[in-house]
N, C-alpha and C positions, 0 to 999 in steps of 0.2 A: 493545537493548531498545526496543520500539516505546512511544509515546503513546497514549492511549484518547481519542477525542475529545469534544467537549462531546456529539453526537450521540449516539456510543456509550453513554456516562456515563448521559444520558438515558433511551435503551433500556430500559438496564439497571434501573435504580431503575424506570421504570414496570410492568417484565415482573414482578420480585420484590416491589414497594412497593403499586403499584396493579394487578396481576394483569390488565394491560395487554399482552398479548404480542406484538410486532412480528412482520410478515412478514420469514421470513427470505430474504437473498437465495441465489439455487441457484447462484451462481458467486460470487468476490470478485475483484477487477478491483486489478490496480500498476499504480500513476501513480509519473511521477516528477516532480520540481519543481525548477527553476532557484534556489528559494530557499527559505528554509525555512517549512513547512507547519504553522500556528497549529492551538490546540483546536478551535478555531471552523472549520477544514476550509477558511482561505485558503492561500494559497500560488498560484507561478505556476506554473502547469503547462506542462511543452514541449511543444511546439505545432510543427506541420510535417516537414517530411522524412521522411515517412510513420508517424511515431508515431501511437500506439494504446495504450493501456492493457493488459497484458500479463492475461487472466484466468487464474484458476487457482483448480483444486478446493479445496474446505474436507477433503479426502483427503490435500491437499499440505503439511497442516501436523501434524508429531507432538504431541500432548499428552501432557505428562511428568507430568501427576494433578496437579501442584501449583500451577498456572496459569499455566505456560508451555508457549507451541505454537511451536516448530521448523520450519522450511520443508525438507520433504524430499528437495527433486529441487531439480535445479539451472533457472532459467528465465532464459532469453535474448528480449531484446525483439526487431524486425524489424532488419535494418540502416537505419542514416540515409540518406535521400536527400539530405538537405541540414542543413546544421548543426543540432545540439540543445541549444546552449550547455556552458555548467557544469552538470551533474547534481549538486544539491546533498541532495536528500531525497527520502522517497519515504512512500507514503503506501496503504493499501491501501481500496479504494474499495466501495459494494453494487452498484454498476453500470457499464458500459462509457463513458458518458458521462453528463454531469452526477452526480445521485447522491449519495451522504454518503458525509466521511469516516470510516472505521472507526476504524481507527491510524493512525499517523505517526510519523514519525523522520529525522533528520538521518541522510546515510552518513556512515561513520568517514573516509572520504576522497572527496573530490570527486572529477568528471569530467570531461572536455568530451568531447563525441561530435562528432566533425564525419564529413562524411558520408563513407560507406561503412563509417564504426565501427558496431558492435553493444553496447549495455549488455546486463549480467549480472549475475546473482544467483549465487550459489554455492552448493550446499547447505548449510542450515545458518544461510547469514546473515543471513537475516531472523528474529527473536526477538520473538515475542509476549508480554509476562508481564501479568497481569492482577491484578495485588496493588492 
């Protein structure tokens, strides 16, 4: 189950409180983090061996009605060219660089990507809930 962040939180209460509606973004972008990713949208992001933020349609997530969205397809990052440390979290982004975070969440088991590894998602394992 992912985090909402302080940015999202915000969003939110300004679209429904003060009828302030944000631009929404037309892709959402996976980051992953060597540690773990605060409200506030720190965390260290890995960096090198040809990482890229993995994007992916808002199509890619089921809505079960009750405020949880399901990652449908399964998504594989590039391979490493060169080490990516400990993959410890992951965080989903409005943009390919720079940008706010949306959600966050620790994985249930770390990584280390060293090169010629690929990280992955599974179908399924990424868990939105919005309660």
């Amino acid at each position: 189950m992912a985090n909402a962040s302080n940015y999202l939180r915000t969003q939110i209460g300004k679209g429904y409180l003060n009828l302030q509606v944000p631009a929404l973004p037309s892709t959402l972008h996976i980051a992953l983090f060597t540690d773990s990713v605060t409200a506030a949208g720190t965390g260290t992001e890995v960096t090198g061996g040809s990482y890229a933020r993995k994007p992916v349609s808002a199509s890619s997530f089921t809505d079960d009605l009750v405020g949880g969205f399901t990652l449908n397809t399964a998504l594989e990052f590039v391979t490493a060219t060169a080490s990516w440390g400990t993959v410890q979290s992951m965080a989903i982004y409005d943009a390919s660089v720079a940008g706010n975070v949306l959600v966050f969440d620790d994985l249930a088991n770390s990584k280390v990507i060293a090169s010629g590894d690929a990280f992955r998602f599974n179908t399924g394992s990424i868990v939105v809930n919005i309660s």
